[in-house]
N, C-alpha and C positions, 0 to 999 in steps of 0.2 A: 659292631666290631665282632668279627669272628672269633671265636671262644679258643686258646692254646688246647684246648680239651675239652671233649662231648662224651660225654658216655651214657649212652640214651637206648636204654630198658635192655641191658646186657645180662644175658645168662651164657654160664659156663658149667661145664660137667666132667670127672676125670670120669671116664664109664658112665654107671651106675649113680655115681655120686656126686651131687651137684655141689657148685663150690660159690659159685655166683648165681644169685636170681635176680631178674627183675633192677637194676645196680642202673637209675638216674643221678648223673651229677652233670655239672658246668667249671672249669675254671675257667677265668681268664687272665690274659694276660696280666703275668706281674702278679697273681694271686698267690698263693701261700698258705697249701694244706695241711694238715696233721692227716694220715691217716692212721685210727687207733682201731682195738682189737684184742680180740685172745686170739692166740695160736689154734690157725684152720679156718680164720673168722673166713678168708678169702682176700686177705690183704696181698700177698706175692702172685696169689691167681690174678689182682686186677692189675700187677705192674706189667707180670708179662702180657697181657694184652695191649697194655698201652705199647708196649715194644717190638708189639707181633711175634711175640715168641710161640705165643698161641692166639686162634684164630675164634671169637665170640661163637657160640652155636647158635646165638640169636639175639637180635639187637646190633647194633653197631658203636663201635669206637673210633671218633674222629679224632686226628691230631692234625688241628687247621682243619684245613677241607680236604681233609687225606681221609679216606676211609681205608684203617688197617686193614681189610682183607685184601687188598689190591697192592698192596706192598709187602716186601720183604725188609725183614730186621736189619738188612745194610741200608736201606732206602731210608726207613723210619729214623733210624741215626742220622741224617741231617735234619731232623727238627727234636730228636728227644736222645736227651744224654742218659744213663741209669748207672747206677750203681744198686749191685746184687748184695745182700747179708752178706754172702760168702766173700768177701772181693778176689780173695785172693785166684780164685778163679776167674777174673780176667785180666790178671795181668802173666805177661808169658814172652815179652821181650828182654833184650839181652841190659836195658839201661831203661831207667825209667824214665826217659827225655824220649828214649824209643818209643817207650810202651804211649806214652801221652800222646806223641805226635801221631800213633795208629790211627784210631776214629777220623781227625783230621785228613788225614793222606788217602785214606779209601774212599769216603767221601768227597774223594776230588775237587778239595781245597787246595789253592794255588800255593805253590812251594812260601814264597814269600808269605801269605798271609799264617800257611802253617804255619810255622816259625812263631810268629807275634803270638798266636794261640796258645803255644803252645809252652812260652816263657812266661806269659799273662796265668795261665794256670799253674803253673809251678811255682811263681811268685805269691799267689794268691794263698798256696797253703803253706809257704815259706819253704819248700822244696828242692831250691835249686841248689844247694850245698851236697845235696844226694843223687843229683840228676845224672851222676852219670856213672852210677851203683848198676848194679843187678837187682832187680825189684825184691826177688826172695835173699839177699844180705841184709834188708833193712828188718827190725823187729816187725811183728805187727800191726802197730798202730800204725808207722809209717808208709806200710803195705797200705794198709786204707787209706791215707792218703792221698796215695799215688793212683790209686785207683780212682778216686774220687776226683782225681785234678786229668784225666784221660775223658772222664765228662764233661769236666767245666771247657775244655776243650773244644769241645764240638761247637762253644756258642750254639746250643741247640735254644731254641723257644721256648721250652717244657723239661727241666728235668724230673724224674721219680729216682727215690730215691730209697733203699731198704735199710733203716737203723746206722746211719754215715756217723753217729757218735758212736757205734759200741769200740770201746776198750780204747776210747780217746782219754788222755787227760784234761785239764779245765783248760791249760793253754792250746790246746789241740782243738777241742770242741771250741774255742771263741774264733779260732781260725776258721772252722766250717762255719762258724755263725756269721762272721762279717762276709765270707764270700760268697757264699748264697743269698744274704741280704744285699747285697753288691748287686747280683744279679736281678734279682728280685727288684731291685728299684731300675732298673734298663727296660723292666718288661718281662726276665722269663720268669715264666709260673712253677711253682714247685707243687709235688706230691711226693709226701715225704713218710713212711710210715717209720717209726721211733716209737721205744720204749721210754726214750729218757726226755721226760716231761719238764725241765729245768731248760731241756735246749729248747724244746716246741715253744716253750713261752716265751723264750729272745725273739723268736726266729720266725714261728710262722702265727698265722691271725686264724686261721680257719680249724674246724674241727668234721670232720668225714669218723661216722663212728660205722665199721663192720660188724654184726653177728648173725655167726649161720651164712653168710654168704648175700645178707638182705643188710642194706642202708637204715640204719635205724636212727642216725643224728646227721644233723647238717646244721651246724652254728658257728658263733663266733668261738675259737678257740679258749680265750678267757672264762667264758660261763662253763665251760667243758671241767677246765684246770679248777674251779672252785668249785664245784660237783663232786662233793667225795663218796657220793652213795653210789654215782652211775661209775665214779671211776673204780669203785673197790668191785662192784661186777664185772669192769675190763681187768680185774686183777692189776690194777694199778692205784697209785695213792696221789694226792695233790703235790706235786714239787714245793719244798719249803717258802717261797714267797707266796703261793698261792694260799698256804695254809695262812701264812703271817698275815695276811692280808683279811684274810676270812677271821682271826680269830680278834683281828683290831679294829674289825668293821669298817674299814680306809674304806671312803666313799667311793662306787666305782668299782669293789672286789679288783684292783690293779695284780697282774700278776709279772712284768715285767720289772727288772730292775730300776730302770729309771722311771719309771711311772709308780710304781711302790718308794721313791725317796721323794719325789715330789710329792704324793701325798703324806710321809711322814712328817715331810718338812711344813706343809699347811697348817697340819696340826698342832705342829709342834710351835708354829711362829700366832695360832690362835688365841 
């Protein structure tokens, strides 16, 4: 099976100053990364390459059998959806049912299928109440969602994704969780980099650790989240199931909600 993502002995450099070295990984389909980090690690250096916003100076980045350097960022946009930290820098039409149906329509998605795409993602993050706002009338958080449902849109293969919870609430963030996991169970692979390790543990399985611009973890996500020494050098702490889970010995370090109550409940019924 062809990998939704290769990225095979990638280096990158702004000048002088390398940002990526040497950077082997695989997803595949339907897989579900964490990318973690300190700020500079090279975590936004490796999405814009998956998006061809910039071009490897050595190594290659496949999405499918597409080798970025042969495409441009409108092209790459039928197999990879992103969402930037900033979102608010990509949305810039007059209604947010606009802005969603963009990626679609340039892409030369047939009017009819746009459409179903395009209500399929606005439903997804509960949207369509605001659909036919001005993206910047909505607060913030709303902002990111609409930005975020202009990716779900594409039905791309691969989304990446920069911090899609910050300044979500719980109900916000379980919307981005079920509809990523949505996808995710169809097939498309996520690369997701997030600070906030409470969603990583509903949401994805895998753990991609950056520093310096060099891969220095590749594991299951869980062993990552109960790791409180390697995560307090990402400057990050164990999301509270993780710790609950760690400090009760629950067979299994479960870091997930329902796999942390079925083990409470084993225990509990022993």
């Amino acid at each position: 099976m062809t990998p939704a993502l290769w990225i095979d002995d990638v280096s990158f450099a702004y000048g002088d100053r390398p940002a990526l070295e040497g950077v082997r990984f695989e997803l595949a389909p339907g897989e579900r990364a964490a990318l973690l980090g300190h700020n500079g690690a090279g975590k936004s250096t490796l999405l814009r390459l998956v998006t061809g916003l910039v071009k490897p100076a050595s190594g290659t980045v496949w999405v499918g059998d597409w080798d970025t350097r042969a495409k441009s960022p409108a092209e790459l946009a039928r197999r990879v959806g992103s969402l930037f930290q900033h979102a608010d820098q990509q949305l810039f039409a007059r209604t947010v049912r606009d802005d969603v149906a963009f990626g679609p329509r340039v892409t030369g998605v047939r009017a009819g299928d746009a459409a179903g795409r395009v209500e399929r993602a606005l439903a997804a993050l509960d949207l369509e109440a605001v659909a036919g706002q001005h993206p910047y009338d909505l607060p913030p958080p709303l902002r990111k969602l609409a930005a975020l449902a202009g990716a779900l849109a594409l039905e791309p293969a691969l989304l990446v994704l920069d911090e899609p919870t910050a300044g979500l609430d719980r109900r916000a963030r379980r919307l981005v969780t079920d509809a990523l996991s949505a996808r995710a169970e169809h097939g498309v692979a996520l690369l997701v980099i997030t600070h906030d390790l409470a969603f990583a543990a509903e949401t994805l399985d895998r753990g991609l650790v950056l520093e310096r611009g060099h891969l220095v973890l590749d594991a299951g996500l869980a062993s990552v989240l109960v790791d409180a020494p390697r995560l307090g050098r990402l400057g990050l702490a164990p999301p509270p199931l993780a710790r609950a889970s760690t400090a009760l010995g629950l067979p299994g370090l479960p870091v997930r909600e329902r796999d942390v109550a079925a083990a409470l409940v084993t225990r509990c019924s022993a």
